[in-house]
C-alpha positions in Angstrom: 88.4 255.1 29.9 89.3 251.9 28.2 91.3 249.3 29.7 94.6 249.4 27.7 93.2 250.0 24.6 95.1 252.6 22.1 92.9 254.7 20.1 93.3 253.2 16.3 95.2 255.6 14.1 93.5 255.9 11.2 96.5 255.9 8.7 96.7 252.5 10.3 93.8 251.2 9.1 94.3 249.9 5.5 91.6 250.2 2.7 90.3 247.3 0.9 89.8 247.2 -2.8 85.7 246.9 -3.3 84.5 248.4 -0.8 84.0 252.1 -0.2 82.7 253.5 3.1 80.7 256.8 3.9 79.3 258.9 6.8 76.8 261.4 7.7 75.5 263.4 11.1 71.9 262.8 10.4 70.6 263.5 13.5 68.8 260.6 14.2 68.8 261.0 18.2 71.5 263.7 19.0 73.1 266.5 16.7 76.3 266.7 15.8 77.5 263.6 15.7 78.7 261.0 13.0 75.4 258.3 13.1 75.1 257.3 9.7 77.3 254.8 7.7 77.3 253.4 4.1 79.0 250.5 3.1 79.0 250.3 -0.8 80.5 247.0 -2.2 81.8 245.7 -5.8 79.3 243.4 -7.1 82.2 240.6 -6.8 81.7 241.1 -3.3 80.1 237.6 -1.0 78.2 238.8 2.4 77.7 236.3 5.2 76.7 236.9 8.4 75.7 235.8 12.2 73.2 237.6 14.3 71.4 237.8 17.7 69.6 235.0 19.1 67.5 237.3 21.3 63.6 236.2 19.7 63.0 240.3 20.1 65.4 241.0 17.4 65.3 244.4 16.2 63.4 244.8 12.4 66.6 245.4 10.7 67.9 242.1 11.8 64.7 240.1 10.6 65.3 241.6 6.9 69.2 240.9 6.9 68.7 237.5 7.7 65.6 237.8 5.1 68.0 239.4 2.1 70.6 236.8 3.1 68.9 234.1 2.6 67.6 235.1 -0.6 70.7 235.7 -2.5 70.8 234.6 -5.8 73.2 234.7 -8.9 73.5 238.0 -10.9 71.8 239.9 -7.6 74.8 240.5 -4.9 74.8 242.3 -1.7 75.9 245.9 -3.0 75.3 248.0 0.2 75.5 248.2 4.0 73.1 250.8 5.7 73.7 251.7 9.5 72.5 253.7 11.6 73.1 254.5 15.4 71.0 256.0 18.4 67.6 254.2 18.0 67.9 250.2 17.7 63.6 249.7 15.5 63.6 247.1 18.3 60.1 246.1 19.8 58.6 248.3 16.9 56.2 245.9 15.5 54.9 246.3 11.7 56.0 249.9 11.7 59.7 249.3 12.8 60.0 246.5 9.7 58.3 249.2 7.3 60.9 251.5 8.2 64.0 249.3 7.7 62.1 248.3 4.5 62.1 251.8 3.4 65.7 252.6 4.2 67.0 250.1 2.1 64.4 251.1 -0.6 65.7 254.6 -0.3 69.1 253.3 -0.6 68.6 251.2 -3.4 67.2 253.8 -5.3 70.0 256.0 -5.4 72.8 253.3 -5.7 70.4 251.5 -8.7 70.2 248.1 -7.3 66.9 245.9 -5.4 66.3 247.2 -2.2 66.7 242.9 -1.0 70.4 243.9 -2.4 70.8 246.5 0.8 71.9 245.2 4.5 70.2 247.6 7.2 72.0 247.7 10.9 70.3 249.7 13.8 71.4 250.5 17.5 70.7 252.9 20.1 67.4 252.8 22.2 65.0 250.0 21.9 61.0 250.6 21.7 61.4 253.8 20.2 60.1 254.7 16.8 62.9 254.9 14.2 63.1 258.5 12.7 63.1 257.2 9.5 62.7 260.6 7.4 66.2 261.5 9.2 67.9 258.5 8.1 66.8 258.7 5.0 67.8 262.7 4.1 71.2 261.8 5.5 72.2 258.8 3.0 72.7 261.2 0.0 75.5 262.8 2.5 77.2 259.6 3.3 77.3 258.6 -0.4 78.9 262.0 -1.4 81.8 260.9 0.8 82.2 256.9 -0.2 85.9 256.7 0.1 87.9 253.7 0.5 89.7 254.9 3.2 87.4 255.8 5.0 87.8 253.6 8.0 88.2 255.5 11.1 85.2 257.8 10.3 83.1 254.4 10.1 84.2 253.0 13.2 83.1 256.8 14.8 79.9 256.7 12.6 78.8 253.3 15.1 79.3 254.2 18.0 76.6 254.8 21.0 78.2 254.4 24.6 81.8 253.4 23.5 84.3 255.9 24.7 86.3 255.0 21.2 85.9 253.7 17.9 87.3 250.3 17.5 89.0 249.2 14.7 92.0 247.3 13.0 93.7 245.9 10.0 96.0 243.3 8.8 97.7 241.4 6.1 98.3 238.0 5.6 100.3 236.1 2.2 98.6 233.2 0.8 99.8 231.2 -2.0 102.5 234.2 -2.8 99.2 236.7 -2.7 98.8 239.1 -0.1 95.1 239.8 1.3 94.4 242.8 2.8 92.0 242.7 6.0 90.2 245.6 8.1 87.1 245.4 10.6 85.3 247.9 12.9 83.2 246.9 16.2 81.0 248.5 18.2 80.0 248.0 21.6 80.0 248.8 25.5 77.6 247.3 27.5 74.7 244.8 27.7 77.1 242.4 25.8 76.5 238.7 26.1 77.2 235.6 23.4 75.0 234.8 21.0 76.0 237.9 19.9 76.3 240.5 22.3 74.8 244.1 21.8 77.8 244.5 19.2 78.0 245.2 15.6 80.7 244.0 13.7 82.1 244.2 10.1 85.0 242.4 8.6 86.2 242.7 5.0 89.0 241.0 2.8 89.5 241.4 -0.4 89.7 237.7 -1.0 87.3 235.8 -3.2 85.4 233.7 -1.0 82.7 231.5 -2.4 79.0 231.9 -1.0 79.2 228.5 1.5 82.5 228.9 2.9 81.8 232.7 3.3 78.8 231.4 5.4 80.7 228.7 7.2 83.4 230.8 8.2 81.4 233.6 9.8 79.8 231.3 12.1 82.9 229.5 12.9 85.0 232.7 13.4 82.0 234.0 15.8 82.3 231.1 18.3 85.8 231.9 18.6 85.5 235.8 19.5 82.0 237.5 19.4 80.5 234.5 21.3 83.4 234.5 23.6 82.8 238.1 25.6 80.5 239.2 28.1 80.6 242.3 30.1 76.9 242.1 32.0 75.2 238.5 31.0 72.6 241.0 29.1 72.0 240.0 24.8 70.5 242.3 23.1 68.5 242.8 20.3 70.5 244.2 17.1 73.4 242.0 17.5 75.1 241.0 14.5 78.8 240.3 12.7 79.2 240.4 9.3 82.0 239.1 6.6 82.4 240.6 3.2 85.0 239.2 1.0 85.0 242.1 -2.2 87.0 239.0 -4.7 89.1 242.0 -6.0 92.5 240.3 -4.9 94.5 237.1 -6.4 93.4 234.9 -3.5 90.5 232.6 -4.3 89.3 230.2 -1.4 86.6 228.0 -3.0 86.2 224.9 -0.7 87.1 224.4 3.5 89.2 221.6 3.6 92.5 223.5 1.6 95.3 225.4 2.9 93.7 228.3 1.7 90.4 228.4 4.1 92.9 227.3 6.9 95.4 230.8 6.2 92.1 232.8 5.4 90.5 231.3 8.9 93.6 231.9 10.7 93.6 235.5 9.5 90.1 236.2 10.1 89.8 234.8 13.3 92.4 236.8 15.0 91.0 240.2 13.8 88.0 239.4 14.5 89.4 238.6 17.9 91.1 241.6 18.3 87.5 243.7 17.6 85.7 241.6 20.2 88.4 242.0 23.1 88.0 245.7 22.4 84.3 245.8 22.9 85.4 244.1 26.6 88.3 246.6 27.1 85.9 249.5 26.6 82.6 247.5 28.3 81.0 250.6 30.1 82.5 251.7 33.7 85.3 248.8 32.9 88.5 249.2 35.0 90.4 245.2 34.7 89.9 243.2 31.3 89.8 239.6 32.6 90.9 236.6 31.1 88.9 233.3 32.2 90.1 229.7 30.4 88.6 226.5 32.3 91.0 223.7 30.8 90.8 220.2 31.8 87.1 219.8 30.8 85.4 217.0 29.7 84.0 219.0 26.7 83.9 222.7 25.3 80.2 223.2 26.6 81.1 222.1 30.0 83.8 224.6 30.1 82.0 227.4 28.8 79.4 226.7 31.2 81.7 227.2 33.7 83.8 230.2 32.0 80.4 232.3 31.9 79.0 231.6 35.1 82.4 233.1 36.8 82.5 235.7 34.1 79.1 236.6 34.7 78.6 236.7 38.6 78.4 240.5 39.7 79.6 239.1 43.2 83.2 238.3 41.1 83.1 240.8 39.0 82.4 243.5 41.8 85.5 242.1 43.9 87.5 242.4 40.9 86.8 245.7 41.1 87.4 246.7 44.2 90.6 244.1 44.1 89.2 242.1 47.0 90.8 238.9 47.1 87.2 237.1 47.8 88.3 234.3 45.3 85.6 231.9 47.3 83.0 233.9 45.6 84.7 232.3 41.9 84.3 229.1 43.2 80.8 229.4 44.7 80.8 230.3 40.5 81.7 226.9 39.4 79.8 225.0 42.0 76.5 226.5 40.8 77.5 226.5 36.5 75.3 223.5 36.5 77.8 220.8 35.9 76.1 218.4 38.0 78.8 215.8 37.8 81.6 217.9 38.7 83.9 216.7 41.4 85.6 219.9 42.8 88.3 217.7 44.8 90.1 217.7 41.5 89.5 221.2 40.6 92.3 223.8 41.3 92.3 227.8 40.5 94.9 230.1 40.0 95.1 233.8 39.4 97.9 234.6 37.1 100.9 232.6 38.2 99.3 232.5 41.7 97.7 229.0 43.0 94.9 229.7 45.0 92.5 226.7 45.3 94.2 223.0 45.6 92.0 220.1 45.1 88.8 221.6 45.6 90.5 223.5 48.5 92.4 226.4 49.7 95.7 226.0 48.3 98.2 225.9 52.0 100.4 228.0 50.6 98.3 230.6 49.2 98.7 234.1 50.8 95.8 236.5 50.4 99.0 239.3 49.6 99.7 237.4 46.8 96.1 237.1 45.7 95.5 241.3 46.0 98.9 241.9 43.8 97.3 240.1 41.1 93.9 241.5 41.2 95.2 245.1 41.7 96.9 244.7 37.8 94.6 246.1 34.7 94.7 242.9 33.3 94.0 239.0 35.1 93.9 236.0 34.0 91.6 232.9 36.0 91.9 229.9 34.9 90.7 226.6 36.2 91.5 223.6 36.2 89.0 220.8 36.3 90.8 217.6 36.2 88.5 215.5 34.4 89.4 215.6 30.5 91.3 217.5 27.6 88.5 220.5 26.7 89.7 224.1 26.8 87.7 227.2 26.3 88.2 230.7 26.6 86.5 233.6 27.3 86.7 237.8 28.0 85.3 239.8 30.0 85.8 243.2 32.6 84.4 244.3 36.0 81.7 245.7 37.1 81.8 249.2 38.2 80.0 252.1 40.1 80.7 253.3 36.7 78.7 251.2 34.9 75.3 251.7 37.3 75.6 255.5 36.0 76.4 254.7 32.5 72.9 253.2 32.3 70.7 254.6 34.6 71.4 257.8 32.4 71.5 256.6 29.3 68.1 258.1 27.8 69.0 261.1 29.3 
């Protein structure tokens, strides 16, 4: 059960001109169940996207990052291609054979280069991709390209989520409205840089190749790379941006008003799809907040944000709501800030002060401390005392529920 997370109502979820969405039960690991997407976009459209930095990345990743970087003029991205329940991770020659022929397959019957096709994967890694599968279902999934089509996409990527994950917004720039609406997908073995996540974004802004490129990879640092549920990254990892230039708004160059409302707009939907990968992170019971202010630099506090976010000895007293709040600092001591001086550093757990100058806080009472870690949702922060740096970060606890989750999940 996620943790205060509505299901998304699919009426909600707004279509955006220039890009049509379809779905198919192809059967690639289990029947009877929505595992095939298609993402057909105008040829206005500009594609950017981030992926994982794990150096096993799945085949499909290796020739999105290849088709990407060899975009040229007159030859667009026109398609997205996913698939879920096997990953073509660890699959060697054969596994990149395979994505090749999927988009191949998929170029074929939309008329375009197969380099103008996107292929996504994720499911079980080391496992051969039944590519015969995939391929039979696309034909079904382009009979059904709808622009509102949303919801059924957000299914169509799940594997261990217990819900599809999606939203939409609007946002007026220059007297133009925009539309926006993404979909996310992920549950567990989620770390930054990216996590075991897919994630698509589109607007039907015009947005020129570079900015598209730069604001992907800004947008990611501020949501994607900012979740962890189990310190695991995985292998298929990857967030993508598609702007279809079928609306008013044109946003040609970063430094105008324009990039900032666009960025703006972006990054808190894109937000939004990341914190629900953490409400729904597998077995998770609390979504935690952790911010570390006070730092002498982003990096340190990240450092810092992750190692608390990350330590199963924090995470499994969150859980149980055991007020062990030494175990969070033992977290900071150990982040690997070697010049830390923790007689400056104080904690607190909501509104309650726990740690004072390095120190339990005399009037902190452990009652106070178990209110605030009985709640759904916590928020540490941290307080270092040494400079102006901020950074945030999400993440849940770690659960008998999550040990089950995956030791069955090949079952």
């Amino acid at each position: 059960m996620a943790v205060n997370l509505p299901l998304p109502i699919p009426e909600n979820l707004t279509a955006v001109a220039g890009i049509e969405l379809g779905h198919a039960e192809a059967g690639i690991r289990k029947a009877d169940r929505k595992d095939l997407l298609v993402m057909k976009l105008a040829p206005t459209a500009t594609v950017a996207g981030v992926f994982t930095k794990n150096r096993f990345c799945a085949a499909p990743v290796q020739l999105c990052k290849e088709h990407l970087a060899g975009l040229r003029p007159g030859a667009p991205i026109r398609a997205l291609v996913v698939n879920t329940g096997n990953a073509n991770a660890g699959t060697g020659e054969s596994g990149l054979a395979k994505a090749k022929e999927t988009c191949a397959a998929l170029a074929d019957l939309l008329g375009c280069a197969p380099t103008q096709i996107l292929p996504f994967s994720t499911g079980v890694i080391l496992e051969p991709l039944p590519v015969d599968r995939l391929v039979a279902g696309l034909p079904k999934a382009i009979s059904n390209l709808k622009t509102d089509n949303w919801h059924n996409a957000a299914l169509s990527i799940m594997t261990t989520d217990t819900q599809p994950k999606a939203a939409s917004s609007k946002v007026t720039i220059n007297g133009q409205t925009i539309t926006l609406t993404g979909i996310s997908k992920g549950a567990g073995m989620i770390k930054p840089n990216m996590a075991t996540m897919l994630g698509f974004l589109a607007t039907d802004a015009k947005v020129a190749q570079p900015v598209l490129d730069r604001l992907v990879k800004d947008v990611a640092d501020r949501s994607f790379n900012c979740i962890t549920i189990d310190g695991d990254t995985s292998t298929n990892d990857s967030f993508i941006v598609i702007a279809t230039g079928t609306a008013a708004v044109e946003v040609n160059a970063i430094d105008t008003p324009e990039y900032k409302a666009l960025f703006a707009a972006v990054q808190a939907l894109a937000q939004a799809l990341a914190q629900m990968i953490v409400r729904d992170g597998e077995g998770a019971t609390k979504f935690i907040t952790v911010t570390v202010e006070e730092g002498r630099n982003v990096e340190e506090c990240r450092k810092i944000a992750y190692s608390i976010a990350h330590s199963p000895l924090v995470k499994t007293a969150f859980f149980a709501s055991d007020p062990n709040l030494g175990r969070i600092l033992a977290a900071i001591g150990y982040a690997g800030v070697d010049d830390l001086d923790v007689t400056q550093l104080n904690l607190y757990l909501d509104d309650v002060w726990v740690a004072k100058n390095g120190g339990r806080n005399p009037d902190y009472q452990e009652a106070d401390g178990q209110r605030v870690m009985k709640q759904s949702e916590i928020t540490i922060r941290v307080r270092l005392g040494r400079g102006d740096a901020v950074s945030t970060i999400w993440t849940c606890d770690l659960s008998h529920e999550y040990v089950t989750i995956n030791a069955d999940y090949r079952s």
